[in-house]
BAPAPA-621920 format. One record per residue (C-alpha): x, z, y; residue in three letters. Coordinates in Angstrom, 2 decimals. Each point is the difference from the previous one (the first is absolute). Layout:
N
+---------+---------+---------+-------+
:      px :      pz :      py : lumdo :
+---------+---------+---------+-------+
:       X :       Z :       Y :   ALA :
...
+---------+---------+---------+-------+
This chain:
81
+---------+---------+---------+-------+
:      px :      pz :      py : lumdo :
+---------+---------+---------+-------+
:  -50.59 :   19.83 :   49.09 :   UNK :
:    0.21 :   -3.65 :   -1.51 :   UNK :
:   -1.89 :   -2.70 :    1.22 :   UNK :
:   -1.48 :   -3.37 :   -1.72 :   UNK :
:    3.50 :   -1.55 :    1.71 :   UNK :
:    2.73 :    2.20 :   -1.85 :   UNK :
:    1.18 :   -0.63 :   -3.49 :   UNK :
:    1.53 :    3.72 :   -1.59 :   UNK :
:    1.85 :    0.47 :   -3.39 :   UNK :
:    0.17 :    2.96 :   -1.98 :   UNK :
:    3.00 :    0.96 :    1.86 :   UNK :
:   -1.78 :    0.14 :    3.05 :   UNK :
:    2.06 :   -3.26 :    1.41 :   UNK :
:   -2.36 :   -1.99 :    2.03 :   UNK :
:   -0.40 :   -3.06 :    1.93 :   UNK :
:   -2.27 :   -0.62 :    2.99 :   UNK :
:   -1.03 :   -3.45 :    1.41 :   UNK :
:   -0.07 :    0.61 :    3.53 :   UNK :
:   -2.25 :   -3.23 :    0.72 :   UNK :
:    0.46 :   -3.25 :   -0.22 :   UNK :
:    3.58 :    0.53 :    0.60 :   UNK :
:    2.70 :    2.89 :   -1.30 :   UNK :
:    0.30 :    2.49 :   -2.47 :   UNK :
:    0.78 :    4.02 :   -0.21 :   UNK :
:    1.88 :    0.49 :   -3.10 :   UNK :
:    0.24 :    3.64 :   -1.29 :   UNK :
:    2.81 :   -0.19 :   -2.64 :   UNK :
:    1.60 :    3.65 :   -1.50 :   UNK :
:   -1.00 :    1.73 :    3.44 :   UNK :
:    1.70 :   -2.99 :    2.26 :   UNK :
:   -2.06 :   -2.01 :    2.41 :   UNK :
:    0.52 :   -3.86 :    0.00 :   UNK :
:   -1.38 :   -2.82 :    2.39 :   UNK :
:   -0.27 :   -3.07 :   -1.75 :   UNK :
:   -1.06 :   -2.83 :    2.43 :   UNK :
:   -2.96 :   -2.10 :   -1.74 :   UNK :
:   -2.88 :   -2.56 :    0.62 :   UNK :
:   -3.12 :   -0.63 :   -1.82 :   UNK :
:   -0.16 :   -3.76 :   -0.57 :   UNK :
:   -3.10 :   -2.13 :   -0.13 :   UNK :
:   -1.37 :    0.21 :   -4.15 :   UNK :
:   -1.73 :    3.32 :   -0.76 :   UNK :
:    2.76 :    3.20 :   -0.80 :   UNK :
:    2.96 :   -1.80 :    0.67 :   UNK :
:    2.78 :    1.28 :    1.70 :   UNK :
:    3.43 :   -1.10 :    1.12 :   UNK :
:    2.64 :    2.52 :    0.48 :   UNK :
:    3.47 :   -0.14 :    1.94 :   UNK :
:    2.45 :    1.92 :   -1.89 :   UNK :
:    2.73 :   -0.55 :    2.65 :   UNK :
:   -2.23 :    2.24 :    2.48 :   UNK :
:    1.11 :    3.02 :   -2.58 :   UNK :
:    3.29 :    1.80 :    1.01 :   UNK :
:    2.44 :   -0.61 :   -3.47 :   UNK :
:    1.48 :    3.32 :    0.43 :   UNK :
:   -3.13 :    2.35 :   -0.28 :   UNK :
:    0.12 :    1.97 :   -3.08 :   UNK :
:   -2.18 :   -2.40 :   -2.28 :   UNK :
:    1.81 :   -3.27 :    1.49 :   UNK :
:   -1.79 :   -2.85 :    1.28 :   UNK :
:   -0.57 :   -1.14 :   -3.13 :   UNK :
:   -1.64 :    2.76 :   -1.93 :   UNK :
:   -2.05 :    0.64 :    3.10 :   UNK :
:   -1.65 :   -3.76 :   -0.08 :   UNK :
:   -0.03 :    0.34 :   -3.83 :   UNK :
:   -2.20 :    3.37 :   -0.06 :   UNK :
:   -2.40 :   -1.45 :    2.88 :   UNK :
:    0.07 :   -3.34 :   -1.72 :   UNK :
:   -0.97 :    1.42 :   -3.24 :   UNK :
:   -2.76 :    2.28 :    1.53 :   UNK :
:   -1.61 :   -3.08 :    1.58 :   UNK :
:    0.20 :   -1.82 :   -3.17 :   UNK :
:   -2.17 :    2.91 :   -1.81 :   UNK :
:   -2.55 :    0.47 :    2.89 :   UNK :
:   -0.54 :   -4.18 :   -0.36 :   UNK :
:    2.25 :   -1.81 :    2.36 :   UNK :
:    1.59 :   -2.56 :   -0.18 :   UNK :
:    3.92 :    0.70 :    1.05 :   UNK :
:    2.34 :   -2.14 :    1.70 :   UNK :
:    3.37 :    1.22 :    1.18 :   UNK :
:    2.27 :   -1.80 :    2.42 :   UNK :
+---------+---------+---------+-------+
């Protein structure tokens, strides 16, 4: 069941905002951590893409992109370090 926190594609790829800080990316079946914090103006977010192993399936780099571009279309504003 999907809650008012998780963004889901088509696909059934998701991403869950576990608080204030961290996501839960589902991306083709694989589970990701992405370490995160909400910063101070309404729906923004700052994510760490170093926290994301680079030799998972979708690379560190497609993982931030996908949760990055989710964000964007739910109405956050996206910065990655």
């Amino acid at each position: 069941m999907l809650s008012a926190d998780t963004i889901e594609e088509l696909s059934g790829s998701t991403v869950h905002i576990l608080g204030r800080t961290g996501l839960r990316v589902t991306l083709h079946g694989d589970t990701y951590t992405i370490d995160s914090e909400m910063l101070a103006l309404p729906m923004s977010i700052v994510l760490y893409r170093s926290s994301v192993a680079p030799d998972g399936p979708a690379g560190s780099a497609g993982v931030c992109q996908f949760a990055v571009d989710a964000l964007t279309w739910a109405g956050f504003a996206v910065e990655t370090i």
